[in-house]
C-alpha positions in Angstrom: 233.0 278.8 -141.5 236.8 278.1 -140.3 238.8 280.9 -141.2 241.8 280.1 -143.3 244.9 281.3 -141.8 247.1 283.9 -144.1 249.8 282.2 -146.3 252.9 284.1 -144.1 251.6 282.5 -141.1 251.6 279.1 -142.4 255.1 279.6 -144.2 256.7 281.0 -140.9 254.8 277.9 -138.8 256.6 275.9 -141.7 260.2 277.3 -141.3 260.3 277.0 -137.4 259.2 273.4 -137.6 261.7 272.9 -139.9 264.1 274.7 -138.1 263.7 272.1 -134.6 266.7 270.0 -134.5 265.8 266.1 -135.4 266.6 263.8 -132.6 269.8 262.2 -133.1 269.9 258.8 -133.3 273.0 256.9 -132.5 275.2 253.4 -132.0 278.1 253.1 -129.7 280.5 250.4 -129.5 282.5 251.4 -126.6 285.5 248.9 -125.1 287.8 250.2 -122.5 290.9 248.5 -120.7 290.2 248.7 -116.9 294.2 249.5 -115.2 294.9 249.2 -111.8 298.2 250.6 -110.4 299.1 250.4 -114.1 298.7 246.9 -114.6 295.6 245.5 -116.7 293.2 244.2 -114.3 290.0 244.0 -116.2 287.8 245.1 -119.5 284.7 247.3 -119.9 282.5 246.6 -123.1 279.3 248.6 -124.2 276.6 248.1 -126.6 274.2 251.2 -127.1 271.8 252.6 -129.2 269.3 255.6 -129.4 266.7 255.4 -131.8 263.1 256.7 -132.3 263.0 258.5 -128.7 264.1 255.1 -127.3 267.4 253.5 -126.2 269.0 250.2 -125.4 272.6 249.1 -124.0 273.9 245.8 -123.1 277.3 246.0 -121.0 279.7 243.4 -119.6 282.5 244.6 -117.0 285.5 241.4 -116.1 288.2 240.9 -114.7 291.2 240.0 -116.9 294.7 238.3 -117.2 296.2 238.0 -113.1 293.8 239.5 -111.7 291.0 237.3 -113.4 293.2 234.2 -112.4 293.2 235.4 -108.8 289.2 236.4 -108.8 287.0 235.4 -111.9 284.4 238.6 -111.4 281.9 239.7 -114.3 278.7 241.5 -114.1 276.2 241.4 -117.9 273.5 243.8 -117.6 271.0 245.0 -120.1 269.0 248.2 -119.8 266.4 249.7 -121.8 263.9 253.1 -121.9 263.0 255.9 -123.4 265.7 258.9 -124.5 264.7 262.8 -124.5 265.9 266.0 -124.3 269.1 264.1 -123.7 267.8 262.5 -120.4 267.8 258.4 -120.3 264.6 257.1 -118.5 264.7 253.6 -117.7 262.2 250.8 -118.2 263.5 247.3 -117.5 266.9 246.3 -116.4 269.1 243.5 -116.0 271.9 242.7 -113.9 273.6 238.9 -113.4 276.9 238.8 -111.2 279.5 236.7 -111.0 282.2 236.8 -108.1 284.1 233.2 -107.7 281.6 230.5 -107.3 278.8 233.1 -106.2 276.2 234.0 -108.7 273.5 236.4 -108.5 270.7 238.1 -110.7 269.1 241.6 -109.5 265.9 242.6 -111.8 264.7 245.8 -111.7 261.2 247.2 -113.9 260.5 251.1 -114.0 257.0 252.6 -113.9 257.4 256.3 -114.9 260.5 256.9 -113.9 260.5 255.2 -110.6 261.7 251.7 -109.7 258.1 249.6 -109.3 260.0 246.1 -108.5 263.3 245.8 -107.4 264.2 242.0 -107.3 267.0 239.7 -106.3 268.2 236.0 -106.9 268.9 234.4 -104.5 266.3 236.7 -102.2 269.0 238.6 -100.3 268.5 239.8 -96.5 267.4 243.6 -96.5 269.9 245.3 -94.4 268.7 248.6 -92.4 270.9 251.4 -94.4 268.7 249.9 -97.9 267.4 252.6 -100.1 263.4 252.5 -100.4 262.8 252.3 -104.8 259.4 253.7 -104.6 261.7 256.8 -103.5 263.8 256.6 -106.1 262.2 258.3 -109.1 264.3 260.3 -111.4 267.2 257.8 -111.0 269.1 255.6 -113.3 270.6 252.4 -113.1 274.6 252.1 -112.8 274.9 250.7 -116.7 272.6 253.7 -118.2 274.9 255.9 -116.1 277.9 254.7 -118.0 276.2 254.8 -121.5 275.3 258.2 -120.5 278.8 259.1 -119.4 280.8 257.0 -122.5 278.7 257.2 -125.5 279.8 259.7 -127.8 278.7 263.4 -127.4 278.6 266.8 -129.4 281.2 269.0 -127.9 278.4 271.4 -126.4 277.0 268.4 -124.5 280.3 267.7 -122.9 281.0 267.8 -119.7 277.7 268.9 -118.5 276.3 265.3 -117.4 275.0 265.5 -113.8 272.7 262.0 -113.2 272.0 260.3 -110.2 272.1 256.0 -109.7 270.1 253.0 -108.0 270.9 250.1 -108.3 268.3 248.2 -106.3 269.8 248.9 -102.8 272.1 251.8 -102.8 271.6 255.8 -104.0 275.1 257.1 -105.9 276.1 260.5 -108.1 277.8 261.1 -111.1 278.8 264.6 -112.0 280.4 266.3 -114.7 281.3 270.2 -114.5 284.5 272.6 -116.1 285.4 271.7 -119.5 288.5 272.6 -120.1 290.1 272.4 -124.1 293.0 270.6 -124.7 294.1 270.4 -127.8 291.2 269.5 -130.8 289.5 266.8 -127.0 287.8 268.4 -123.5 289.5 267.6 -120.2 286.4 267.5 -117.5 286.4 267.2 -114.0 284.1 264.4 -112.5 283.1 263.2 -109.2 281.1 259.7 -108.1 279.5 260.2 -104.3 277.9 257.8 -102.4 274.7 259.0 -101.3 272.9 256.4 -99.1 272.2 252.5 -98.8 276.1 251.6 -98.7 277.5 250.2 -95.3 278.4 252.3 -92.7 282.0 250.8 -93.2 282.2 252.0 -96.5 280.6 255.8 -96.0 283.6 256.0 -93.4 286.1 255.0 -95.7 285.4 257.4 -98.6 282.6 259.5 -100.3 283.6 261.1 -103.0 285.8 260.1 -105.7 286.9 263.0 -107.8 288.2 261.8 -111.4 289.3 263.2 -114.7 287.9 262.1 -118.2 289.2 262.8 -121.1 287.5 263.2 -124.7 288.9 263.0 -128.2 287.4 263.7 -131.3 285.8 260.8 -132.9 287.0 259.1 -136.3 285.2 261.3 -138.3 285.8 264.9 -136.5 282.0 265.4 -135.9 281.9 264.2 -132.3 283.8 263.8 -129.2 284.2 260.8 -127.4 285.5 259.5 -123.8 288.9 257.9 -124.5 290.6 257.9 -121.2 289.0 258.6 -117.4 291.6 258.1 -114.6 290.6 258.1 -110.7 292.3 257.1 -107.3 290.3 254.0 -106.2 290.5 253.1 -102.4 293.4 250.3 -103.6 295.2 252.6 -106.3 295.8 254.6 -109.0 292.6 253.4 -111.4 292.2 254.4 -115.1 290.0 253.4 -117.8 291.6 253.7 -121.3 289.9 252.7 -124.7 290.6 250.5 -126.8 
């Protein structure tokens, strides 16, 4: 005979599972102008969404205005995976290129958490500083990064983003750390480090590129949200402001 469990226990089992936050779900439209030395030089548009423990984003980065007239360059990727405990896993992901006249598509499919195929049209020549995927697990691709770094947050999870990228050839970091208030927003420091797979070329030129971003409150006061990230890039003074 199953015994029957006393009425407090079941009414305090009750209470604390009623007590476990709900997992948020949530849509982000999130366009930013892309400023070089001041001057427009490009645009930055996300489409994400978390629902049900999963999420999606589809993102296109361009050049714009002078700088599109002097180099048409535009990358549309589309990721997608699971969400938990704040942490993005990816699944499948999609990146297509453009850079003048040269086009290129780089697939990439996730088997728990580790990049299974890593694909690339046209086939591209593997160079020796390429990062091995099957050691990749626990990373993220470059446009779940910046879902994770520009969708909109509650204050307590600002600033505290630390993830770490592939993006089929080359290892990267993204860092958050010391919020600081400013007003009703959250100033944070950031840093993006090369890790491994770049050329040697570029690992001599720079590492680490420390930024500042900058949340704001959202429309309704219940959020905060990226609205300005500013950065010295290796040919200037870069910011990215939203729209």
């Amino acid at each position: 005979m199953t015994a029957v469990p006393p009425l407090s226990v079941f009414i305090t089992g009750l209470a604390l599972a009623l007590a476990q936050p709900a997992l948020a779900d949530q849509s982000d439209r999130i366009v930013f102008d892309i400023l070089l030395k001041g001057l427009k030089a490009g645009e930055l548009a996300i489409d994400g969404k978390i629902a049900g423990g999963a999420y999606a984003a589809n993102g296109v980065v361009k050049t714009t205005g002078l700088a599109g007239m002097i180099k048409k360059i535009r990358y549309d990727a589309t990721a997608s995976g699971s969400f938990a405990k704040s942490r993005f896993t990816p699944r499948a992901v999609e990146v297509a290129s453009q850079r003048g006249d040269d086009r290129s598509k780089n697939t990439m499919i996730y088997k728990n958490g580790t990049p299974a195929s890593v694909s690339h049209e046209p086939p591209r020549v593997p160079r020796p500083t390429d990062v091995d995927p099957a050691q990749q697990g626990g990373t993220i691709d470059p446009l779940t990064a910046l879902y994770a770094v520009l969708r909109d947050v509650d204050r307590d999870e600002a600033c505290t983003l630390n993830v770490t990228m592939f993006d089929g050839v080359r290892r990267s970091q993204v860092a958050l750390s010391a919020p600081q208030v400013q007003g009703e927003g959250v100033v944070c420091a950031g840093e993006y480090r090369r890790i491994a797979g770049f050329k040697e070329k570029e690992m001599a030129e720079k590492t680490r590129f420390p930024f500042t971003l900058t949340y704001a409150p959202t429309p309704d006061g219940t959020r905060l949200r990226v609205v300005d990230i500013a950065t010295d890039t290796i040919i200037g003074q870069g910011r990215l402001t939203r729209q």
